[in-house]
Biopython code that builds the backbone (N, CA, C, O; Angstrom):
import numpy as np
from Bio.PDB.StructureBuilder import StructureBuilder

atoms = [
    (1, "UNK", "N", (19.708, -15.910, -5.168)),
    (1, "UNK", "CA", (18.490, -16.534, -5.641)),
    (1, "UNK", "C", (17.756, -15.662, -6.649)),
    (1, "UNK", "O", (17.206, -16.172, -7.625)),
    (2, "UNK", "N", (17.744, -14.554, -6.459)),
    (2, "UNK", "CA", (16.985, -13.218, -7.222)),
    (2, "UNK", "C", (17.862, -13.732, -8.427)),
    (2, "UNK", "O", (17.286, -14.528, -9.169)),
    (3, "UNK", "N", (18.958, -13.456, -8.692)),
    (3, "UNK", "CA", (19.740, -13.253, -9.959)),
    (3, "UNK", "C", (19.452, -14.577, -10.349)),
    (3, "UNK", "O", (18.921, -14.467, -11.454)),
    (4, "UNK", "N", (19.502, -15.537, -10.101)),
    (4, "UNK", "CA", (19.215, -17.074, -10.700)),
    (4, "UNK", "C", (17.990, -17.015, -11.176)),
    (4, "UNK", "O", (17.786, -17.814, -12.090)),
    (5, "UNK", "N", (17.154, -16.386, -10.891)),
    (5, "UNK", "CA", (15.784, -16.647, -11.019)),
    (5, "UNK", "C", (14.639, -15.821, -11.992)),
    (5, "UNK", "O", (13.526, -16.240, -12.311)),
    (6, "UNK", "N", (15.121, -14.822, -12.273)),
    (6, "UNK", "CA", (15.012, -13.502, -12.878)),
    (6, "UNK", "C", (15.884, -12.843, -13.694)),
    (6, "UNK", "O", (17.046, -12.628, -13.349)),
    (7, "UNK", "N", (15.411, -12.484, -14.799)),
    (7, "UNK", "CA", (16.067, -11.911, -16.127)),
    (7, "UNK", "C", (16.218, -10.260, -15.841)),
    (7, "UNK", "O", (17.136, -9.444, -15.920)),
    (8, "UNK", "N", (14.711, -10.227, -15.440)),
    (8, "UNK", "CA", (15.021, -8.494, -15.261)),
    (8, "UNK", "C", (15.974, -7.976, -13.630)),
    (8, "UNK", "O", (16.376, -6.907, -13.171)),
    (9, "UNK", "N", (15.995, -9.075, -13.296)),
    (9, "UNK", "CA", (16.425, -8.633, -11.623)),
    (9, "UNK", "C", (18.317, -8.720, -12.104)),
    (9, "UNK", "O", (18.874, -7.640, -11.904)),
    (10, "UNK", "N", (18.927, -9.448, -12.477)),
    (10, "UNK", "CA", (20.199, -9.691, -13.291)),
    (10, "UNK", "C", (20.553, -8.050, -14.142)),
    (10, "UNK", "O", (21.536, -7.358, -13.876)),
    (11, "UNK", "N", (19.364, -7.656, -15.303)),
    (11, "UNK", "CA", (19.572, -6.811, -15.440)),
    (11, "UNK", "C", (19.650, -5.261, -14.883)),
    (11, "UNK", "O", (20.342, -4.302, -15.225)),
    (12, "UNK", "N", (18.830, -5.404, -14.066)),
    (12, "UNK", "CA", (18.298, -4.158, -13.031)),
    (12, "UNK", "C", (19.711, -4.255, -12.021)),
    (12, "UNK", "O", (20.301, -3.195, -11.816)),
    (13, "UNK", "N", (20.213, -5.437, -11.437)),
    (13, "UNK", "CA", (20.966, -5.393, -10.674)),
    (13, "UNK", "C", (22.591, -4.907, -11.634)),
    (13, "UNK", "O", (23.548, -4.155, -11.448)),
    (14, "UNK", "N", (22.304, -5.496, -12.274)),
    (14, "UNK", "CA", (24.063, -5.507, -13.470)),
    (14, "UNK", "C", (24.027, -3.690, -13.416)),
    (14, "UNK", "O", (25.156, -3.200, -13.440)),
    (15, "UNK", "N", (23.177, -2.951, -13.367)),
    (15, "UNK", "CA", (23.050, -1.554, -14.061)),
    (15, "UNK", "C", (23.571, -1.044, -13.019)),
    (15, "UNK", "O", (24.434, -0.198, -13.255)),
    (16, "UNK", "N", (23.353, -1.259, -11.948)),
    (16, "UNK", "CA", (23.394, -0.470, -10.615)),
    (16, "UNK", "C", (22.780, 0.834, -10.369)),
    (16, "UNK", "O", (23.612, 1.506, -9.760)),
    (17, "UNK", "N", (21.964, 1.342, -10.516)),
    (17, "UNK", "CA", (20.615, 2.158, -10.638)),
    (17, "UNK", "C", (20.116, 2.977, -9.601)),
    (17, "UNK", "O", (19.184, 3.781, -9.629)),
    (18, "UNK", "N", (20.990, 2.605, -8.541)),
    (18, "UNK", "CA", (20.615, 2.734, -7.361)),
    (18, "UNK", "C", (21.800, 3.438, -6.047)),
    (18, "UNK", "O", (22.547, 2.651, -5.465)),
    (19, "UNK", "N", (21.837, 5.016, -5.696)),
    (19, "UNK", "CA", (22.801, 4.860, -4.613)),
    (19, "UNK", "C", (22.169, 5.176, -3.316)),
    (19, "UNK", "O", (21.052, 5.258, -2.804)),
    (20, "UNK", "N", (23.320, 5.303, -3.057)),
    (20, "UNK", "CA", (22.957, 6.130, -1.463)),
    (20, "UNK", "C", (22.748, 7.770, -1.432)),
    (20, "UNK", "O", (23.708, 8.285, -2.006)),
    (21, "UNK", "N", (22.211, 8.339, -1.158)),
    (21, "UNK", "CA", (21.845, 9.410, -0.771)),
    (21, "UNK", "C", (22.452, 10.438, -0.215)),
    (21, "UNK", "O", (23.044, 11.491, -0.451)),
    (22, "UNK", "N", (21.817, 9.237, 1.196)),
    (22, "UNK", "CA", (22.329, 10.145, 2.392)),
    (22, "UNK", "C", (22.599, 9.111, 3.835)),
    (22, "UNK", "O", (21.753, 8.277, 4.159)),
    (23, "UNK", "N", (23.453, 9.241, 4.355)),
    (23, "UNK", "CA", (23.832, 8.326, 5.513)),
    (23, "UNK", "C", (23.324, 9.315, 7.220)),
    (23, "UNK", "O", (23.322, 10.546, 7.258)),
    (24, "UNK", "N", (22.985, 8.518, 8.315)),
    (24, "UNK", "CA", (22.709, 9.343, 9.344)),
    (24, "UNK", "C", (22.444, 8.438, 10.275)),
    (24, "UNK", "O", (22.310, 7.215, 10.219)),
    (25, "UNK", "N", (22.387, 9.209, 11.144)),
    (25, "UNK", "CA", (21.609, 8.202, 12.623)),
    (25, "UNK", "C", (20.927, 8.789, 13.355)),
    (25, "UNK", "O", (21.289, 9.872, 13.814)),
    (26, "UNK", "N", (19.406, 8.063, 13.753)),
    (26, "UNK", "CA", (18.593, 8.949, 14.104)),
    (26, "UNK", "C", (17.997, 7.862, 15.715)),
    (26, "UNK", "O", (18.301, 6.677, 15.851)),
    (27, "UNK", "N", (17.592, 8.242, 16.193)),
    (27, "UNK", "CA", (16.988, 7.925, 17.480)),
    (27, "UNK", "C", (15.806, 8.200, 17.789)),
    (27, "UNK", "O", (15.360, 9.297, 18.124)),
    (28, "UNK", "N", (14.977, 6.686, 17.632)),
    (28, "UNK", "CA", (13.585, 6.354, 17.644)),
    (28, "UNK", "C", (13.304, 5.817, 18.907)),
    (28, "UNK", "O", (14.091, 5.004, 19.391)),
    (29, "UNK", "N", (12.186, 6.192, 19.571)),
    (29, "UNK", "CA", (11.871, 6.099, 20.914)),
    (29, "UNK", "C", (10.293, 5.416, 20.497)),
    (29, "UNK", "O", (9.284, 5.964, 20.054)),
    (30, "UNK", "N", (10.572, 4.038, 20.837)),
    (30, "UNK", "CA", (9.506, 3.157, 21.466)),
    (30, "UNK", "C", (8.448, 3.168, 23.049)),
    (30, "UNK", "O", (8.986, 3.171, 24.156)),
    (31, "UNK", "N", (7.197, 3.173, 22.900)),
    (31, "UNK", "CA", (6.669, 2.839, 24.283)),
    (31, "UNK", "C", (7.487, 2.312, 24.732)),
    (31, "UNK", "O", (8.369, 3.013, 25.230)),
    (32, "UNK", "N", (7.615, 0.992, 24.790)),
    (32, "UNK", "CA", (7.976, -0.589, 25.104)),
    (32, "UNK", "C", (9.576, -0.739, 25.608)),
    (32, "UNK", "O", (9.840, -1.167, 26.732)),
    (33, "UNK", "N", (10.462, -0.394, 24.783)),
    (33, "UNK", "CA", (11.351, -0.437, 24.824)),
    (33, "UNK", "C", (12.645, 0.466, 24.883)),
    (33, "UNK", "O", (13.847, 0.235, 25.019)),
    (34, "UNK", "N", (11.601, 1.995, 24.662)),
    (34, "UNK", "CA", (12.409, 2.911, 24.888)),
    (34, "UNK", "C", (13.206, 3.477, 23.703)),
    (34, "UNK", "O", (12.731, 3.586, 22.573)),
    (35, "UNK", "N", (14.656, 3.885, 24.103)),
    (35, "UNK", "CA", (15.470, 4.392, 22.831)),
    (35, "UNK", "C", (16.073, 3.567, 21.857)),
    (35, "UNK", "O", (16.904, 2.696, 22.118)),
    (36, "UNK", "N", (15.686, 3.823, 20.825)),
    (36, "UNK", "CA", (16.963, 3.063, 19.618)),
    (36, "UNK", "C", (17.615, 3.777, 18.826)),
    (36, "UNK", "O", (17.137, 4.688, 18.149)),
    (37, "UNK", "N", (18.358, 3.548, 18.839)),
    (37, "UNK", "CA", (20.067, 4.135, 18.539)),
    (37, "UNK", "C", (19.729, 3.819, 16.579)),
    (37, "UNK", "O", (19.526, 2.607, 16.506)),
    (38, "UNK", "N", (19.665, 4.174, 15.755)),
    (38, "UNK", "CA", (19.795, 3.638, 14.792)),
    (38, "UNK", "C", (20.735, 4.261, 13.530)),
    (38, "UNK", "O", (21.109, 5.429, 13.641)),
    (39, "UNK", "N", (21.041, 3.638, 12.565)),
    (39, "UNK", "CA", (21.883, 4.428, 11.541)),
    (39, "UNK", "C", (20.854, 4.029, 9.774)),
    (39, "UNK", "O", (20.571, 2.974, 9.206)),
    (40, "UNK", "N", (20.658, 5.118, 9.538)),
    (40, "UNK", "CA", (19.581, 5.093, 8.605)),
    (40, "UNK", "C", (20.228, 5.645, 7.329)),
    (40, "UNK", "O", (20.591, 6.815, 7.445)),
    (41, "UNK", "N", (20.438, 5.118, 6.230)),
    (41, "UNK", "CA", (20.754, 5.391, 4.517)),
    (41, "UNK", "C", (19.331, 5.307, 3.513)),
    (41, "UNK", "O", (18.597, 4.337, 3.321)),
    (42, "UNK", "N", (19.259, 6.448, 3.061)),
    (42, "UNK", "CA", (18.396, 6.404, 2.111)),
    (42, "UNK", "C", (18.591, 6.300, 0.697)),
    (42, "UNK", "O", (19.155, 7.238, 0.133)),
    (43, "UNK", "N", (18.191, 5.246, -0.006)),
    (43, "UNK", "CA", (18.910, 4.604, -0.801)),
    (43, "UNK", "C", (17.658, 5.579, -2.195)),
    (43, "UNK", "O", (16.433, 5.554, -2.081)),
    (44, "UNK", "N", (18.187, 6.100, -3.017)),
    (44, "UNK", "CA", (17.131, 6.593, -4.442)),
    (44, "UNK", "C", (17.412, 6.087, -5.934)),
    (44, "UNK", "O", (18.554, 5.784, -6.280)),
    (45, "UNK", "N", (16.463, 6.022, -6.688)),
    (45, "UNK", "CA", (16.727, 5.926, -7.742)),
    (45, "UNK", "C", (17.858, 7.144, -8.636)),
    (45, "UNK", "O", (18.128, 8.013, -7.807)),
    (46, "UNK", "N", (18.414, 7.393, -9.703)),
    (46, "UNK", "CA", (18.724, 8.155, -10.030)),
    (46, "UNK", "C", (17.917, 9.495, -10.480)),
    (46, "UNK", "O", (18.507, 10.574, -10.409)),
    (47, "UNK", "N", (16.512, 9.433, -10.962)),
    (47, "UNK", "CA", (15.856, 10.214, -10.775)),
    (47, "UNK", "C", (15.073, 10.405, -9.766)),
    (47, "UNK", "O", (13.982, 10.879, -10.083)),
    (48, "UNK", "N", (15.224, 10.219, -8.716)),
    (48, "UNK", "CA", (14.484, 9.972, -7.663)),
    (48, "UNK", "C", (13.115, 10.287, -7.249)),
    (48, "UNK", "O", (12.459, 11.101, -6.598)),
    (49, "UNK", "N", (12.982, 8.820, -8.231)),
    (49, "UNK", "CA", (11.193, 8.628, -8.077)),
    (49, "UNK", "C", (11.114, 8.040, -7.495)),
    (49, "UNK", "O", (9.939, 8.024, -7.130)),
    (50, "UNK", "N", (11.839, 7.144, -6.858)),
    (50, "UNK", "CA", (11.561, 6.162, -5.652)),
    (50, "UNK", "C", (12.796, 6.602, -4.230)),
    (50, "UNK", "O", (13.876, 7.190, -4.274)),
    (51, "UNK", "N", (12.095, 6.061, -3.185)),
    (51, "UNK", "CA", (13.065, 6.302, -2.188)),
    (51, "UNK", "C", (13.626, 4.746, -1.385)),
    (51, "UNK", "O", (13.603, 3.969, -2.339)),
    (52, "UNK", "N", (13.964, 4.167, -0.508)),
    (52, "UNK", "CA", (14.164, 3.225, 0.139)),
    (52, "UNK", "C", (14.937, 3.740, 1.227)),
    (52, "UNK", "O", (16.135, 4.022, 1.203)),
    (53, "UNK", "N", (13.768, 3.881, 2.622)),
    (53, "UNK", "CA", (14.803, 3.693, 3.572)),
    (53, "UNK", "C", (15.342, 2.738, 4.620)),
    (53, "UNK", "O", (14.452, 2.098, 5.181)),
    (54, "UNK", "N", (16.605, 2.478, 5.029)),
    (54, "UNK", "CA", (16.648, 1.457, 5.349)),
    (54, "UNK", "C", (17.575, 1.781, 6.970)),
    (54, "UNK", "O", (18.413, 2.682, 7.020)),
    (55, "UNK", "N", (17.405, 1.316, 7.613)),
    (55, "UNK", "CA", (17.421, 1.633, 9.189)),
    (55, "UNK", "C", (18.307, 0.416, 9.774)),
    (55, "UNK", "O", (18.014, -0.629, 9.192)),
    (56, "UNK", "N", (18.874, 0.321, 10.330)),
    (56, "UNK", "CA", (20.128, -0.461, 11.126)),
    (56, "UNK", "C", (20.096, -0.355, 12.334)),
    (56, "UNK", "O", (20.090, 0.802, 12.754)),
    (57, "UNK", "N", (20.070, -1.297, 13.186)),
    (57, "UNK", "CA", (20.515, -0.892, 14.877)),
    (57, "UNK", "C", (22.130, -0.325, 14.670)),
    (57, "UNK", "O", (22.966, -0.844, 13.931)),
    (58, "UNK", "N", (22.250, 0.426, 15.206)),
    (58, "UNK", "CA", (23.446, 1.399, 15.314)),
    (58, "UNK", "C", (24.488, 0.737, 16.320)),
    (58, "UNK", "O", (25.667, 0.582, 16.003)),
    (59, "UNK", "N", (23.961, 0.351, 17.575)),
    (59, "UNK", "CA", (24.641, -0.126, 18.570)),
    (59, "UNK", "C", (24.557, -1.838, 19.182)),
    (59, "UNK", "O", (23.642, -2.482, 18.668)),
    (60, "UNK", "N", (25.430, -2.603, 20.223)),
    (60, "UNK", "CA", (24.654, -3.621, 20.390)),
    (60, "UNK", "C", (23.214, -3.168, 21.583)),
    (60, "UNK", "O", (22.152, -3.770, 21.425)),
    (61, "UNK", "N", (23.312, -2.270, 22.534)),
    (61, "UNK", "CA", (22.080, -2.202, 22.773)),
    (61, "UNK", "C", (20.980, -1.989, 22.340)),
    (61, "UNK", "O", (20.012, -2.257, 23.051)),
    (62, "UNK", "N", (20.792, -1.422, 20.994)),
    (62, "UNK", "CA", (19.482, -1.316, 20.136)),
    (62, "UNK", "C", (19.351, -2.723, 19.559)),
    (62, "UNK", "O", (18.321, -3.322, 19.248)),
    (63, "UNK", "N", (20.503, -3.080, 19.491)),
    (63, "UNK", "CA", (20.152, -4.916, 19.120)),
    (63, "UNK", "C", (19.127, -5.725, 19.930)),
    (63, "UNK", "O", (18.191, -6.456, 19.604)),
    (64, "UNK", "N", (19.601, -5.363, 21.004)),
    (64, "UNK", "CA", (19.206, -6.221, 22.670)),
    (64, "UNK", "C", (17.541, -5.693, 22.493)),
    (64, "UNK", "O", (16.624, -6.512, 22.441)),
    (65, "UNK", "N", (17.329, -4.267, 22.415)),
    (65, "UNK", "CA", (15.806, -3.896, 22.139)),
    (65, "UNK", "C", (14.954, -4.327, 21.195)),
    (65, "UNK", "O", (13.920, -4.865, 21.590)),
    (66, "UNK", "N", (15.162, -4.207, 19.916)),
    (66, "UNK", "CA", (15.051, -4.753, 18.767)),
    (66, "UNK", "C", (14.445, -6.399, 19.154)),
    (66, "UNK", "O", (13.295, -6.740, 18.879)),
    (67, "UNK", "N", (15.562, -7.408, 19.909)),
    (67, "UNK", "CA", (15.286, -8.456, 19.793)),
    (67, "UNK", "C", (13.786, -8.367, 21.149)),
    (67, "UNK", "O", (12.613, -8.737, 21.104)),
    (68, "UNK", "N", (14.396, -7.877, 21.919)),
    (68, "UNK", "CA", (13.169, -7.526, 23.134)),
    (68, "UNK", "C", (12.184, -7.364, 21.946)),
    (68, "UNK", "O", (11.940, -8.367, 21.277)),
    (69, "UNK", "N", (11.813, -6.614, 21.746)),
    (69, "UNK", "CA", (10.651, -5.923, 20.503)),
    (69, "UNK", "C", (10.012, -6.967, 19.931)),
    (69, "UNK", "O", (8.789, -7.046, 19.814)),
    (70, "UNK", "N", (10.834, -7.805, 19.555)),
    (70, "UNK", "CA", (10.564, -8.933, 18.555)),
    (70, "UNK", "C", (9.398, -10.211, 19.507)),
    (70, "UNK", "O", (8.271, -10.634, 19.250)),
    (71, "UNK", "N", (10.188, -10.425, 20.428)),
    (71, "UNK", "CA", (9.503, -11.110, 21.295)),
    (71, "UNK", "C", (8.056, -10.778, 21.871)),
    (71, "UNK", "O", (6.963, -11.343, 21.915)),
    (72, "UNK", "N", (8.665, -9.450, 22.331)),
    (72, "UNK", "CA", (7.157, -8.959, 23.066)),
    (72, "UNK", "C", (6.073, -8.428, 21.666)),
    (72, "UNK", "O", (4.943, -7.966, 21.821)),
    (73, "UNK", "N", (6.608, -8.592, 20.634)),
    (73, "UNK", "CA", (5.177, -8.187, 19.751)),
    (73, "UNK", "C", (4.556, -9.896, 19.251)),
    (73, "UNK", "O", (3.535, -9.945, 18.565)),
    (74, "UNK", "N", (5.349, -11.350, 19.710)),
    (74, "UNK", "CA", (4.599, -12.366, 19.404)),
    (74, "UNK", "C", (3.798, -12.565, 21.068)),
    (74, "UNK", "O", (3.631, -13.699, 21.517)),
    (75, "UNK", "N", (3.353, -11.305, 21.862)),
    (75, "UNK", "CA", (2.962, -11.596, 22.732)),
    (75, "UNK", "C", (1.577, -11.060, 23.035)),
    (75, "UNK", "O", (1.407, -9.903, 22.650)),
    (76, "UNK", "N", (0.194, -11.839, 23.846)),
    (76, "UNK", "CA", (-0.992, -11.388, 23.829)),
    (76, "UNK", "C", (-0.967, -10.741, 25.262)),
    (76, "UNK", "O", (-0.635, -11.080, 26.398)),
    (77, "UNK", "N", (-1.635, -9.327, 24.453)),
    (77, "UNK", "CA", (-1.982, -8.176, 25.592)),
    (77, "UNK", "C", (-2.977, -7.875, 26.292)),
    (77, "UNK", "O", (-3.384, -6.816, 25.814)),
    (78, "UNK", "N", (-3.664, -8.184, 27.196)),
    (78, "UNK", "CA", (-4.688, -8.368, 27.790)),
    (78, "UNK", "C", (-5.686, -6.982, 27.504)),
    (78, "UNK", "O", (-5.214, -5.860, 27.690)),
    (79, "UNK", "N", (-6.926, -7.144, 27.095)),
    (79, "UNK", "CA", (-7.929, -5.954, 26.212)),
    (79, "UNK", "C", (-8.640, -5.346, 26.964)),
    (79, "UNK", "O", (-9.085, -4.256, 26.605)),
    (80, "UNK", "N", (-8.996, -5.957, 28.406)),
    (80, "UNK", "CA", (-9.605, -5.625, 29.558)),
    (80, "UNK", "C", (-11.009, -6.675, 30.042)),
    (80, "UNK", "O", (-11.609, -6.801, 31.109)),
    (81, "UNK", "N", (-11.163, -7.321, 28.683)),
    (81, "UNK", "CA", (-12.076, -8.375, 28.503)),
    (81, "UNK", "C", (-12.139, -9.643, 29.091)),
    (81, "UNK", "O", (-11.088, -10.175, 28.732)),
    (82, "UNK", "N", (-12.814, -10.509, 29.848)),
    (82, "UNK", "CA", (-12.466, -11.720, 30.486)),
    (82, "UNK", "C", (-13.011, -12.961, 30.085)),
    (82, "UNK", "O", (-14.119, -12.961, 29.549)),
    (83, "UNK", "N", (-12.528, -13.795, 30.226)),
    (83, "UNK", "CA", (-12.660, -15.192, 29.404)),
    (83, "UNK", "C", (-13.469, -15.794, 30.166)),
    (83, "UNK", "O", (-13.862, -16.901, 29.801)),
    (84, "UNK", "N", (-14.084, -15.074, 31.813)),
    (84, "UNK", "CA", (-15.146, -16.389, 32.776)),
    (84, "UNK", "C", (-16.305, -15.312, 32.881)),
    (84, "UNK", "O", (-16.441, -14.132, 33.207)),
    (85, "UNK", "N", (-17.056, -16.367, 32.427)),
    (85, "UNK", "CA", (-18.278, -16.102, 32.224)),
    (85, "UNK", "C", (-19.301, -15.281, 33.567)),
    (85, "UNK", "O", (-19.184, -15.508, 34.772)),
    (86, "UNK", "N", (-19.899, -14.686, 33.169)),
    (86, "UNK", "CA", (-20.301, -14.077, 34.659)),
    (86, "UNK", "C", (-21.101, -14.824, 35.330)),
    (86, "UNK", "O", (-21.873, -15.530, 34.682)),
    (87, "UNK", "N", (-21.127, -14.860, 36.392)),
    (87, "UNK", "CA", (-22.141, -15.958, 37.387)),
    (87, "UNK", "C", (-23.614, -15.320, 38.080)),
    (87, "UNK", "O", (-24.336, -16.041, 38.768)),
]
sb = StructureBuilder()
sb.init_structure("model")
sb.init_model(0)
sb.init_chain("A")
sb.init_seg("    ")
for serial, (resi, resn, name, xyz) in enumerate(atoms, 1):
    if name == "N":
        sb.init_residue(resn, " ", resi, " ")
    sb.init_atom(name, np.array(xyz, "f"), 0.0, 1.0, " ", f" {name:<3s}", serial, name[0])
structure = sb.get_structure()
């Protein structure tokens, strides 16, 4: 869609401008959910004025968390505050 849609994105992309770095896997520890396993590439410009990093579940159990994650953040957390009025 980008390349259909965009002149400079066609060109920017045709150039390839962009590698990898550095490849790794690092392990991020959530309250909620605990450990994630992940595999992280940092993607730079050739002069590297820009960075992009980009993070992967590594395993299927960081998947399984991840999706846990997903769920429990469309979820309301109680603030300590109560909705009945005092009597």
């Amino acid at each position: 869609r980008l390349r259909a849609a965009s002149a400079d994105f066609r060109r920017l992309w045709a150039e390839h401008e962009v590698a990898v770095r550095r490849a790794d896997r690092k392990t991020l520890l959530h309250p909620q959910v605990g450990s994630l396993l992940m595999d992280c590439e940092t993607l730079v410009t050739p002069d590297q004025g820009q960075q992009l990093l980009v993070l992967t579940p590594a395993d299927a159990e960081t998947r399984e968390r991840l999706e846990l994650l997903r769920v429990l953040g469309t979820q309301e957390f109680p603030t300590g505050a109560t909705d009945t009025p005092p009597r």
